[in-house]
Biopython code that builds the backbone (N, CA, C, O; Angstrom):
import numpy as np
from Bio.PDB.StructureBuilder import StructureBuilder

atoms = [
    (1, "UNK", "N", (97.139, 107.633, 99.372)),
    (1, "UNK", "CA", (95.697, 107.708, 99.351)),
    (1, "UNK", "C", (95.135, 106.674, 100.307)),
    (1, "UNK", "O", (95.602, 105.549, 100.487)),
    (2, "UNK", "N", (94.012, 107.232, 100.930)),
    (2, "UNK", "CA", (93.271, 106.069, 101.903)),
    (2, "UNK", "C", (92.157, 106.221, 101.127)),
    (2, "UNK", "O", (91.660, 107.086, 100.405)),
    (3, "UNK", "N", (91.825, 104.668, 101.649)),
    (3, "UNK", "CA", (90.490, 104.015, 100.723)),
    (3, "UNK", "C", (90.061, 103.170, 101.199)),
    (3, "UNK", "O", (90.745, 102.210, 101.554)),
    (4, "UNK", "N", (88.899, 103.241, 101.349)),
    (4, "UNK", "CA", (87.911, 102.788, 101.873)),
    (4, "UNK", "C", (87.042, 101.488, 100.899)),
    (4, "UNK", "O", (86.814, 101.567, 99.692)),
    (5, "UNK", "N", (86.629, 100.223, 101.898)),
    (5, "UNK", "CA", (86.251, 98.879, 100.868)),
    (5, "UNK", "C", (84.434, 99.308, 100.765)),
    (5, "UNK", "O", (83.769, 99.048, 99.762)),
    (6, "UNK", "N", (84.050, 99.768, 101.601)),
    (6, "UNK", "CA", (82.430, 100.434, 101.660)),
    (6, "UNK", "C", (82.633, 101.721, 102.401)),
    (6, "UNK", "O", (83.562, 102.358, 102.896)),
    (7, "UNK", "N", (81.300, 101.811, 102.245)),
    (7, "UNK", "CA", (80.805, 103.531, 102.556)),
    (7, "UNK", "C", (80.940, 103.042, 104.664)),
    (7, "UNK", "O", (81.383, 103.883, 105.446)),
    (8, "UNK", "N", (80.640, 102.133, 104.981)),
    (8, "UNK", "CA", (80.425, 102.165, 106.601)),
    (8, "UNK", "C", (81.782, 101.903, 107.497)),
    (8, "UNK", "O", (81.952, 101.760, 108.708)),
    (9, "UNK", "N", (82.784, 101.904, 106.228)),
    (9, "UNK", "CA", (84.199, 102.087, 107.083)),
    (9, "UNK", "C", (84.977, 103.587, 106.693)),
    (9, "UNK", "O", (86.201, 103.715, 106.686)),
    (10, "UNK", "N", (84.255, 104.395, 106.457)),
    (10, "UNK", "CA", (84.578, 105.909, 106.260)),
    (10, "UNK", "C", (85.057, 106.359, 107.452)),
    (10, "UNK", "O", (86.251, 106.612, 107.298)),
    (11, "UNK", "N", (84.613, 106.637, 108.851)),
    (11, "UNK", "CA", (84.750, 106.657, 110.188)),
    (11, "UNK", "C", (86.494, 105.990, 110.203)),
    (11, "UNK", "O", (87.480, 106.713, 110.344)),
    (12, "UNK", "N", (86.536, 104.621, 110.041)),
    (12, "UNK", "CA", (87.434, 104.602, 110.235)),
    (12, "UNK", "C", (89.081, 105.195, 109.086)),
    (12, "UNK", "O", (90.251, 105.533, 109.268)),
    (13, "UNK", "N", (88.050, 104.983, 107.877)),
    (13, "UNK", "CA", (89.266, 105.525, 106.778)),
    (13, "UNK", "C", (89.529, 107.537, 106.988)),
    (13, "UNK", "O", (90.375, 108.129, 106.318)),
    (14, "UNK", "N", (88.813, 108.103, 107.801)),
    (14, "UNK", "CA", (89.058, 109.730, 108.211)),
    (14, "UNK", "C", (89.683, 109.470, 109.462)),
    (14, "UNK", "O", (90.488, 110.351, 109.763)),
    (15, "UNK", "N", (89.566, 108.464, 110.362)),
    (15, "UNK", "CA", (90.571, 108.023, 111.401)),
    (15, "UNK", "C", (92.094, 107.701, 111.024)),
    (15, "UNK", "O", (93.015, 108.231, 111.645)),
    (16, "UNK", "N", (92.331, 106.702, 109.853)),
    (16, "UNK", "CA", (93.626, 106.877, 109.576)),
    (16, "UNK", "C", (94.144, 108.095, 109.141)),
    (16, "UNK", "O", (95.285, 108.403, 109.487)),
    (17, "UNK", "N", (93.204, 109.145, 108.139)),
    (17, "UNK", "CA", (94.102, 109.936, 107.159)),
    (17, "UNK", "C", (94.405, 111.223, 108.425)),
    (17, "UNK", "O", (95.380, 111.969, 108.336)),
    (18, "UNK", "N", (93.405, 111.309, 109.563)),
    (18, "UNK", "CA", (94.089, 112.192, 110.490)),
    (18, "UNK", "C", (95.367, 111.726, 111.103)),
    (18, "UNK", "O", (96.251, 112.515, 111.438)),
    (19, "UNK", "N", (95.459, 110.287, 111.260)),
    (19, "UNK", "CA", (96.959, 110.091, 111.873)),
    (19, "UNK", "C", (97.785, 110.328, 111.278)),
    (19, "UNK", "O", (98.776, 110.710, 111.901)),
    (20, "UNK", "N", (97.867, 110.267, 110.075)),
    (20, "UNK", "CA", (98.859, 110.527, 109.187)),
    (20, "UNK", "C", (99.102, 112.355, 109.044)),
    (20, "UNK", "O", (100.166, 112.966, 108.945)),
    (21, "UNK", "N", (97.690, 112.886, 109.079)),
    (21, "UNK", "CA", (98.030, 114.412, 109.030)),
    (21, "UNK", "C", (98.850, 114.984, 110.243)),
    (21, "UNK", "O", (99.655, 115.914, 110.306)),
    (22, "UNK", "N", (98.294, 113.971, 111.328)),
    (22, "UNK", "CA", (99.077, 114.744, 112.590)),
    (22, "UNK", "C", (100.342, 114.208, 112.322)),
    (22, "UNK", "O", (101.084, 114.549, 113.243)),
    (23, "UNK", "N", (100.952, 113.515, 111.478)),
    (23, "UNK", "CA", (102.416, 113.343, 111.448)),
    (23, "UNK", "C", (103.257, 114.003, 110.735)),
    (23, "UNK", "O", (104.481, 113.998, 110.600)),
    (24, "UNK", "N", (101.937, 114.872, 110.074)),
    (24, "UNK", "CA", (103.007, 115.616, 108.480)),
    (24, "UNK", "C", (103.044, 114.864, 107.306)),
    (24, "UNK", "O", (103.712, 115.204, 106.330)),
    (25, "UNK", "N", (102.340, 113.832, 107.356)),
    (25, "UNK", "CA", (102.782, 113.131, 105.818)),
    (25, "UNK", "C", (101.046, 113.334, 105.337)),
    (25, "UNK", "O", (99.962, 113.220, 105.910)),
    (26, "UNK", "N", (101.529, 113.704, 103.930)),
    (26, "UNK", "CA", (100.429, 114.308, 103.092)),
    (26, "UNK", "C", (99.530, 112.922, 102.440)),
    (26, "UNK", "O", (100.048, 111.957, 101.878)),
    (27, "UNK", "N", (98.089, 113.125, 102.684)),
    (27, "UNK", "CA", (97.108, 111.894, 102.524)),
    (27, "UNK", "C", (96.041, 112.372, 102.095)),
    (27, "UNK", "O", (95.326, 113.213, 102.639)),
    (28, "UNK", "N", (95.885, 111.789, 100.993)),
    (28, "UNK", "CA", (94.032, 112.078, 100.393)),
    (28, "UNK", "C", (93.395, 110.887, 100.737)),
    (28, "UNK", "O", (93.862, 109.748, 100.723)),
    (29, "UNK", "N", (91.681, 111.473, 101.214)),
    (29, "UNK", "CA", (91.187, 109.671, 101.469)),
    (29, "UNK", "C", (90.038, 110.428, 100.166)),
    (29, "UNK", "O", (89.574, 111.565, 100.084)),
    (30, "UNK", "N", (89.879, 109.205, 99.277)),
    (30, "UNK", "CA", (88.942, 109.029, 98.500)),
    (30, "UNK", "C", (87.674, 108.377, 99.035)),
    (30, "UNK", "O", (87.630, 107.238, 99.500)),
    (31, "UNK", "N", (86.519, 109.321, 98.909)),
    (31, "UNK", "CA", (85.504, 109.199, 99.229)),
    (31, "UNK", "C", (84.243, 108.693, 98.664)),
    (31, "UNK", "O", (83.193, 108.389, 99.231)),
    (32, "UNK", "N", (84.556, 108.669, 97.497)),
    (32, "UNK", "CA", (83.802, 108.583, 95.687)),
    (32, "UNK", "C", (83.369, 106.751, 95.982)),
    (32, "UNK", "O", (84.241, 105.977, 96.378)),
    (33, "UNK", "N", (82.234, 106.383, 95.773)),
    (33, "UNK", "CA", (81.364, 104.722, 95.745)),
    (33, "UNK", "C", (81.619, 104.064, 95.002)),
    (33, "UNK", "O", (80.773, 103.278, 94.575)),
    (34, "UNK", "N", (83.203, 104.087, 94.392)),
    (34, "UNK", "CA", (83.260, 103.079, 93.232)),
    (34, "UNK", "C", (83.738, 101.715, 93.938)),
    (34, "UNK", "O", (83.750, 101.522, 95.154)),
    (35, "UNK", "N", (84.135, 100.790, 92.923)),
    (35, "UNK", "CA", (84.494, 99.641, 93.835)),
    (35, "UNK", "C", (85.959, 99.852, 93.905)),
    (35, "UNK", "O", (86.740, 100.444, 93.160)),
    (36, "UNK", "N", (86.113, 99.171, 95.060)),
    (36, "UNK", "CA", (87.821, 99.063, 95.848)),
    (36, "UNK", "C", (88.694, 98.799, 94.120)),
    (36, "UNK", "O", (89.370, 99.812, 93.945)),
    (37, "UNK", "N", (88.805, 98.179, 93.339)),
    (37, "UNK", "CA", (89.814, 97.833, 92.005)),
    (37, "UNK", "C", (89.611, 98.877, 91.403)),
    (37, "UNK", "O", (90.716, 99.390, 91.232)),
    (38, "UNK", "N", (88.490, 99.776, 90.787)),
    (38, "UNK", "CA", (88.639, 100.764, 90.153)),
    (38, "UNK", "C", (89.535, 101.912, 90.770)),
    (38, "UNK", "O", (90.425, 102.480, 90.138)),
    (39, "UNK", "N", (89.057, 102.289, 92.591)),
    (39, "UNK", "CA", (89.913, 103.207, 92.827)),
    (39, "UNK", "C", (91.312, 102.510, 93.069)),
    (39, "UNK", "O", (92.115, 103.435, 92.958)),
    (40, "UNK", "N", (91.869, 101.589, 93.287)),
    (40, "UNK", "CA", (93.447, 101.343, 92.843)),
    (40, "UNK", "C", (94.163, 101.245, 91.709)),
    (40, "UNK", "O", (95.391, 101.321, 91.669)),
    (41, "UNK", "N", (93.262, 101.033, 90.534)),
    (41, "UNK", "CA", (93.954, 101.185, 89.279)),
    (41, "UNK", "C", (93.851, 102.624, 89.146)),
    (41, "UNK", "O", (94.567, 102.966, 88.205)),
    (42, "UNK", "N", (93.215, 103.711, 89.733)),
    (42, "UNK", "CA", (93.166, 104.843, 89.569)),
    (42, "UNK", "C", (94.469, 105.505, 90.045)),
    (42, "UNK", "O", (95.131, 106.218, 89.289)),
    (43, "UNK", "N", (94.832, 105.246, 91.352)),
    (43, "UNK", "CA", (95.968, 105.697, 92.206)),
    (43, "UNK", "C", (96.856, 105.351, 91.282)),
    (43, "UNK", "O", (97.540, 106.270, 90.830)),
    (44, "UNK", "N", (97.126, 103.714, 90.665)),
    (44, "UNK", "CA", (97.846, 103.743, 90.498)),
    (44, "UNK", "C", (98.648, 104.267, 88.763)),
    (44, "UNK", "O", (99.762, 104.164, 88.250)),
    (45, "UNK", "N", (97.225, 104.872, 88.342)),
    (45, "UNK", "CA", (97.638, 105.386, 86.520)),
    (45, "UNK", "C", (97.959, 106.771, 87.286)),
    (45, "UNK", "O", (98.694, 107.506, 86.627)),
    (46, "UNK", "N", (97.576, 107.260, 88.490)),
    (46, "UNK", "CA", (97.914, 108.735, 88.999)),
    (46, "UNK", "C", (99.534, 108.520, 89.422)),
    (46, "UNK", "O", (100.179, 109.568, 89.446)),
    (47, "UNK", "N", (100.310, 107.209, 89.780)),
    (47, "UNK", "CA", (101.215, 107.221, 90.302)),
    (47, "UNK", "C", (101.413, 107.401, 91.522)),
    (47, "UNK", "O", (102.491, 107.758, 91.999)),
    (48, "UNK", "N", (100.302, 107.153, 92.205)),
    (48, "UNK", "CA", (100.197, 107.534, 93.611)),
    (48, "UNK", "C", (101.276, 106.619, 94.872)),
    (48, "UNK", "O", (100.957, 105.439, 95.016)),
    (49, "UNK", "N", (102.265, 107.030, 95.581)),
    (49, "UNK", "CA", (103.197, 105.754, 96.281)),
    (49, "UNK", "C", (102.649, 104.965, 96.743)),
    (49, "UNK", "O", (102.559, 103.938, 96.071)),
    (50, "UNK", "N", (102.143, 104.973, 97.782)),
    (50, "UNK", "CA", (101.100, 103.981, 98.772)),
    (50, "UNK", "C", (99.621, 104.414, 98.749)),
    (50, "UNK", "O", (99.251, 105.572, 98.553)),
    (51, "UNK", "N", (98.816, 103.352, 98.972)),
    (51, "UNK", "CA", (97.604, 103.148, 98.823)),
    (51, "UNK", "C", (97.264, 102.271, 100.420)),
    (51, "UNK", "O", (97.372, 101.080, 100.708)),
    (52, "UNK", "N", (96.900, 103.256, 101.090)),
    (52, "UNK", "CA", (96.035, 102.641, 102.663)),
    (52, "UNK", "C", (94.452, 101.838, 102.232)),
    (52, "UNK", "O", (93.455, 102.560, 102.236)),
    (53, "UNK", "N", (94.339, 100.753, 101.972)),
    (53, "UNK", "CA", (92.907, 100.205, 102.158)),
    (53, "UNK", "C", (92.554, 99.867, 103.243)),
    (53, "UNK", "O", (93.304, 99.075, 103.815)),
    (54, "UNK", "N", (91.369, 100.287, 103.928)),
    (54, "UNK", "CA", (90.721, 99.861, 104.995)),
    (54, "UNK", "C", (89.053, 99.317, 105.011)),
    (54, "UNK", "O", (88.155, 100.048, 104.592)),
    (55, "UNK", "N", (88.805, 98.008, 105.526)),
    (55, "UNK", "CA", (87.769, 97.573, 105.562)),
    (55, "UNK", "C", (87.314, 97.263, 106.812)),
    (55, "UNK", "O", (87.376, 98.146, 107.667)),
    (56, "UNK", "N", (86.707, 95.804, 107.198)),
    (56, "UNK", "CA", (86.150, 95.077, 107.947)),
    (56, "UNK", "C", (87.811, 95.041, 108.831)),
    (56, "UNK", "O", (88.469, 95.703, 109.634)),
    (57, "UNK", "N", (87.864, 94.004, 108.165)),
    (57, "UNK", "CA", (89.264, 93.151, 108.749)),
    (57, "UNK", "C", (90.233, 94.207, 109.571)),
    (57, "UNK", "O", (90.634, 94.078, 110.728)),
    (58, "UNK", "N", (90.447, 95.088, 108.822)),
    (58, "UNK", "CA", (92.032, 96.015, 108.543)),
    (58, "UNK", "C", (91.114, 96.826, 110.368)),
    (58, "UNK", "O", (91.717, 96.832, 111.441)),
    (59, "UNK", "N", (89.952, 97.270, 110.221)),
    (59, "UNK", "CA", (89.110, 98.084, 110.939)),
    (59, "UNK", "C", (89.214, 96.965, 112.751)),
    (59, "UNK", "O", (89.399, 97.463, 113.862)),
    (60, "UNK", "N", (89.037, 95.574, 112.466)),
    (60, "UNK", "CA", (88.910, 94.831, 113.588)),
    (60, "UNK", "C", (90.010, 94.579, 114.381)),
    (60, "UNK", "O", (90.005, 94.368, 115.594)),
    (61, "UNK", "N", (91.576, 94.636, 113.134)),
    (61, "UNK", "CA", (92.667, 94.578, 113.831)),
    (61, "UNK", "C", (93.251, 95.589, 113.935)),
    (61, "UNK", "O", (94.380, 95.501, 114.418)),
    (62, "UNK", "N", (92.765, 96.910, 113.551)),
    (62, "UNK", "CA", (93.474, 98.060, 113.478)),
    (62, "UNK", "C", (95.112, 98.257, 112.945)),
    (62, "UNK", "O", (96.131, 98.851, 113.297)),
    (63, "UNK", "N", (94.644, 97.358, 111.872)),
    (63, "UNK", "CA", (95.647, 97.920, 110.556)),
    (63, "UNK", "C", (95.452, 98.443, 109.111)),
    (63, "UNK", "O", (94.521, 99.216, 108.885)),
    (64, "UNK", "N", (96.083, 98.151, 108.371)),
    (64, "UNK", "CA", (95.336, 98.715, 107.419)),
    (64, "UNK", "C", (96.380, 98.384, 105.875)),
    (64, "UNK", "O", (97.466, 98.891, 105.594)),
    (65, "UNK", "N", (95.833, 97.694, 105.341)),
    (65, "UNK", "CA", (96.159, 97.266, 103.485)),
    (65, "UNK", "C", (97.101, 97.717, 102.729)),
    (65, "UNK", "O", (96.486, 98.366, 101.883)),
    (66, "UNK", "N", (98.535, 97.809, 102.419)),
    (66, "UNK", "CA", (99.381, 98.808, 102.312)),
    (66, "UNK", "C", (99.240, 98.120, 100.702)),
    (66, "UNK", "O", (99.217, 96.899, 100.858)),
    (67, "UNK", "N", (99.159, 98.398, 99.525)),
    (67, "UNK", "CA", (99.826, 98.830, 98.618)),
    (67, "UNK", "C", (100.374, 99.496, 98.135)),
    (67, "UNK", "O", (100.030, 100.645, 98.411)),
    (68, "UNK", "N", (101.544, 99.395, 97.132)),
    (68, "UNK", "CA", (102.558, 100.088, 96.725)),
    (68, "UNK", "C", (102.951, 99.955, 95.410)),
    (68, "UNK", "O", (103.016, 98.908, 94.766)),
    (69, "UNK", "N", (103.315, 101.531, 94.898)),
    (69, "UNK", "CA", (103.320, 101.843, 93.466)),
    (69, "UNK", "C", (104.844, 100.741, 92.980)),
    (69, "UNK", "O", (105.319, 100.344, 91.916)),
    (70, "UNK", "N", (105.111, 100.623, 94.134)),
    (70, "UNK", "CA", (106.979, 99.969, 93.648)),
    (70, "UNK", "C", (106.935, 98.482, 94.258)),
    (70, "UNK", "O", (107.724, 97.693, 93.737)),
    (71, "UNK", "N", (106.259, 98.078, 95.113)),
    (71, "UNK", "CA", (106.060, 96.435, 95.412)),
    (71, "UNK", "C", (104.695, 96.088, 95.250)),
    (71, "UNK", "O", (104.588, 95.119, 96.002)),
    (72, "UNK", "N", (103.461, 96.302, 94.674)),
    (72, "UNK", "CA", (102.241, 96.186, 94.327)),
    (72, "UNK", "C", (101.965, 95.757, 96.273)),
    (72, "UNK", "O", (102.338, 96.511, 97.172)),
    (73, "UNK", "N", (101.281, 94.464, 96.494)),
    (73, "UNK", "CA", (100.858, 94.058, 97.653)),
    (73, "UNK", "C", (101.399, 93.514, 98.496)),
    (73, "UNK", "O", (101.654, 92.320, 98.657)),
    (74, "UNK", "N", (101.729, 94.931, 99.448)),
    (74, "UNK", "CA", (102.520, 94.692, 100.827)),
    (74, "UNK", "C", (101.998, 93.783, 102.308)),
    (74, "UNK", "O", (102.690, 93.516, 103.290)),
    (75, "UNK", "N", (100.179, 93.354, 101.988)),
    (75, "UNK", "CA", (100.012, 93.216, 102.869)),
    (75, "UNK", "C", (99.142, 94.034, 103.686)),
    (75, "UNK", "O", (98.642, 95.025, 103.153)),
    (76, "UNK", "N", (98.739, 93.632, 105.567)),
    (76, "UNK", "CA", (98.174, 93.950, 106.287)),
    (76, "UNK", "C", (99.583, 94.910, 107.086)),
    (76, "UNK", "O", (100.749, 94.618, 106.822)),
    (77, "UNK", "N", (99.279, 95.864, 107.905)),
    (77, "UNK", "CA", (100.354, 96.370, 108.644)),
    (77, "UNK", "C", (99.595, 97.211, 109.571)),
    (77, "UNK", "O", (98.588, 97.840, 109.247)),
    (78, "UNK", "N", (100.204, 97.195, 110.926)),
    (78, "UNK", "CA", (98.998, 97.622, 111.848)),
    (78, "UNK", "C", (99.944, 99.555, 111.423)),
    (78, "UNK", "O", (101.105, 99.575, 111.013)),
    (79, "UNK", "N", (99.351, 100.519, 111.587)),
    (79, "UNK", "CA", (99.033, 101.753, 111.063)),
    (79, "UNK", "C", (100.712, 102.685, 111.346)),
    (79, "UNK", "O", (101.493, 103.328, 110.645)),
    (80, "UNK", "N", (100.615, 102.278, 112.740)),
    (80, "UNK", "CA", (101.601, 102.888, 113.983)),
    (80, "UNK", "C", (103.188, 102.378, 112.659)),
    (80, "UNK", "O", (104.160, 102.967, 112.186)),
    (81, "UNK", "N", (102.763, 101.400, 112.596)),
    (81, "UNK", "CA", (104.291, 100.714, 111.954)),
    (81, "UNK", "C", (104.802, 101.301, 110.769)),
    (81, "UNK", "O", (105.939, 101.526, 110.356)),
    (82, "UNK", "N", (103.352, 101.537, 110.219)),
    (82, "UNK", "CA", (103.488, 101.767, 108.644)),
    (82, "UNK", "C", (103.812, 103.426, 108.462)),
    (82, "UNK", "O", (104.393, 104.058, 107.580)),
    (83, "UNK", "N", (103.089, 103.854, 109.845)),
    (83, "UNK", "CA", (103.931, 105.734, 109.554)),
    (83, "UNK", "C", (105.517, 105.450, 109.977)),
    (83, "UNK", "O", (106.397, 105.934, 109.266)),
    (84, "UNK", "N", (105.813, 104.780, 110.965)),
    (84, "UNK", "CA", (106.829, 104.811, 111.091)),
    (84, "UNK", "C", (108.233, 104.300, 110.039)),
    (84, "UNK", "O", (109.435, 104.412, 110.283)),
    (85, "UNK", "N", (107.679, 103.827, 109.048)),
    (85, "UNK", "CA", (108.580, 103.208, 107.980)),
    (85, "UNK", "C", (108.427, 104.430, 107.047)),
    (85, "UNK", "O", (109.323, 104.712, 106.251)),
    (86, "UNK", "N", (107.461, 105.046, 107.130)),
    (86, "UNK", "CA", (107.069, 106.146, 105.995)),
    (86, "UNK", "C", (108.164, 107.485, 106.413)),
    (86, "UNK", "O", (108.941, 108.083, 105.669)),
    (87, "UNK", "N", (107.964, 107.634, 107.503)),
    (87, "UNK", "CA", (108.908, 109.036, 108.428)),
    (87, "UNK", "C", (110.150, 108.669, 107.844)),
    (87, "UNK", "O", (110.759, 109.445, 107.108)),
    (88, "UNK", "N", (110.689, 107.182, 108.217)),
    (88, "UNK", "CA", (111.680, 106.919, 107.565)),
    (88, "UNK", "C", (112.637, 106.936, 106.641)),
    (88, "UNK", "O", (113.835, 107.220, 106.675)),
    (89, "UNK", "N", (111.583, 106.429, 105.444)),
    (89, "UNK", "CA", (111.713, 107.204, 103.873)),
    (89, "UNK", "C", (111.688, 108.180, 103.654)),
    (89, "UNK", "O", (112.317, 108.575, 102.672)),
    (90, "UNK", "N", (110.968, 109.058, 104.433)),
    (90, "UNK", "CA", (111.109, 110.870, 104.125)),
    (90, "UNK", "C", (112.427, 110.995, 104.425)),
    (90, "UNK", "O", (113.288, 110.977, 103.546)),
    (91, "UNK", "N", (112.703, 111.137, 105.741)),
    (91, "UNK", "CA", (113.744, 111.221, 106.135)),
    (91, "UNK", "C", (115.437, 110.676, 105.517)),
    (91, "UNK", "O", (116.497, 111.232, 105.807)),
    (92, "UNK", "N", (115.321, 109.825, 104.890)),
    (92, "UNK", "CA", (116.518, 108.984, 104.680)),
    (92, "UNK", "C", (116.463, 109.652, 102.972)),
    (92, "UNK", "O", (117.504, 109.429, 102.354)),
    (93, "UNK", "N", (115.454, 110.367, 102.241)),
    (93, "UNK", "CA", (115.826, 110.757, 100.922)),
    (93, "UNK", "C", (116.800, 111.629, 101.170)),
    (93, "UNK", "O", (116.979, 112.156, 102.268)),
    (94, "UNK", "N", (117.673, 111.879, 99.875)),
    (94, "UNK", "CA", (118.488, 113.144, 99.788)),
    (94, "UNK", "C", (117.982, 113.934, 98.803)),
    (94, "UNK", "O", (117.773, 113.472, 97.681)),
    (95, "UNK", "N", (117.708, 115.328, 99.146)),
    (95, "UNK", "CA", (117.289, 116.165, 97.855)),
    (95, "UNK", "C", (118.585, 116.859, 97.060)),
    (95, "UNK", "O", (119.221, 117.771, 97.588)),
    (96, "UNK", "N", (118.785, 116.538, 96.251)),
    (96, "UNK", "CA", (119.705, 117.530, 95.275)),
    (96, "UNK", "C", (119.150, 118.446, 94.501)),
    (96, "UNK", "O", (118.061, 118.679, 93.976)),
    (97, "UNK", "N", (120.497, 119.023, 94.601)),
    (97, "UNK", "CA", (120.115, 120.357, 94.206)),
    (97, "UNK", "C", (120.396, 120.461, 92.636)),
    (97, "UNK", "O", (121.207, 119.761, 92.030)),
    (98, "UNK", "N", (119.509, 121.551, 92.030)),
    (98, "UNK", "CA", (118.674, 121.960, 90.813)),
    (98, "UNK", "C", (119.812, 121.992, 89.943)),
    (98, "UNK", "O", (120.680, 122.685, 90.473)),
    (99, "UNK", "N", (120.184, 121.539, 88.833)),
    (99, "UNK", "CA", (121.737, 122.176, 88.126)),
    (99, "UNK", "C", (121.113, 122.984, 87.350)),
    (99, "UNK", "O", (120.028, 122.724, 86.831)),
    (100, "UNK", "N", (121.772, 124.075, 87.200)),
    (100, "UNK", "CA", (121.345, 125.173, 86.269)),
    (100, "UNK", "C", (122.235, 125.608, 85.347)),
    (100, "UNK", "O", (122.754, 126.626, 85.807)),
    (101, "UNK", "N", (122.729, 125.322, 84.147)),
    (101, "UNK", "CA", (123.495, 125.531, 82.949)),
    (101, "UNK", "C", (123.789, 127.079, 83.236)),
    (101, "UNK", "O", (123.046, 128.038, 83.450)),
    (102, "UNK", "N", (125.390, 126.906, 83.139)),
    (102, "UNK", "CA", (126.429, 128.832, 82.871)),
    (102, "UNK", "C", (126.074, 129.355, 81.624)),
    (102, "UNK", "O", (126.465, 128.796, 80.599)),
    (103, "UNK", "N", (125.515, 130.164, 81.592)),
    (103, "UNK", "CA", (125.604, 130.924, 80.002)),
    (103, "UNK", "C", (127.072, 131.078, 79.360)),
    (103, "UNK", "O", (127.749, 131.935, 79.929)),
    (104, "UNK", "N", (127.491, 130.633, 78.640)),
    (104, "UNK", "CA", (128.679, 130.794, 77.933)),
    (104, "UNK", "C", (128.454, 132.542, 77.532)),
    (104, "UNK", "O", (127.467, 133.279, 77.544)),
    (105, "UNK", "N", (129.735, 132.718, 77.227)),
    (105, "UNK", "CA", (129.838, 134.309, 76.831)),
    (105, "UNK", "C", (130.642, 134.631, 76.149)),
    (105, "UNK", "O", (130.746, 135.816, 75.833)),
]
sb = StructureBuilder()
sb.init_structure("model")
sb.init_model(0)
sb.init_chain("A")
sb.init_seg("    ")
for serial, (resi, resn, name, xyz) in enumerate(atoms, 1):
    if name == "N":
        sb.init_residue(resn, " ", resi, " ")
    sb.init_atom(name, np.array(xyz, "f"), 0.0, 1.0, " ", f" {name:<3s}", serial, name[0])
structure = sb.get_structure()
């Protein structure tokens, strides 16, 4: 999820969630005026993996706030880096396959 710290860094929080779309990795940006803590305790009772915050700061250096459902606060990370660690993790999972119980007979 991308998220936004006010309404006047929207511009830039629909700027990240397209980079991420043009990469293939799936991103909701929350748009809703609550404050920045409500929507992260939200993501995170949803279980959501990473959480992109973008404000002032994140907007001036062109990075952007990484929290995480499995290390809480990762930090600043400029954007480019942070898809690229993400491609990563897609990539490096293994999916197994479904076991499906033999009917005895």
């Amino acid at each position: 999820k991308v998220l936004r710290i006010y309404e006047k860094y929207m511009d830039n929080a629909e700027n990240v969630k397209k980079k991420r779309d043009a990469d293939g990795i799936r991103v909701e940006l929350v748009t809703r005026s609550e404050k920045i803590g409500y929507k992260i305790r939200e993501a995170q009772t949803q279980k959501i993996p990473y959480m992109l915050v973008v404000g002032q700061k994140e907007e001036a250096e062109n990075t952007v706030s990484v929290r995480s459902r499995f290390k809480g606060d990762e930090g600043a990370k400029a954007l480019n880096d942070f898809i690229a660690s993400i491609k990563e993790e897609i990539s490096s999972r293994i999916n197994r396959p479904v076991e499906v119980k033999k009917e005895e007979k």
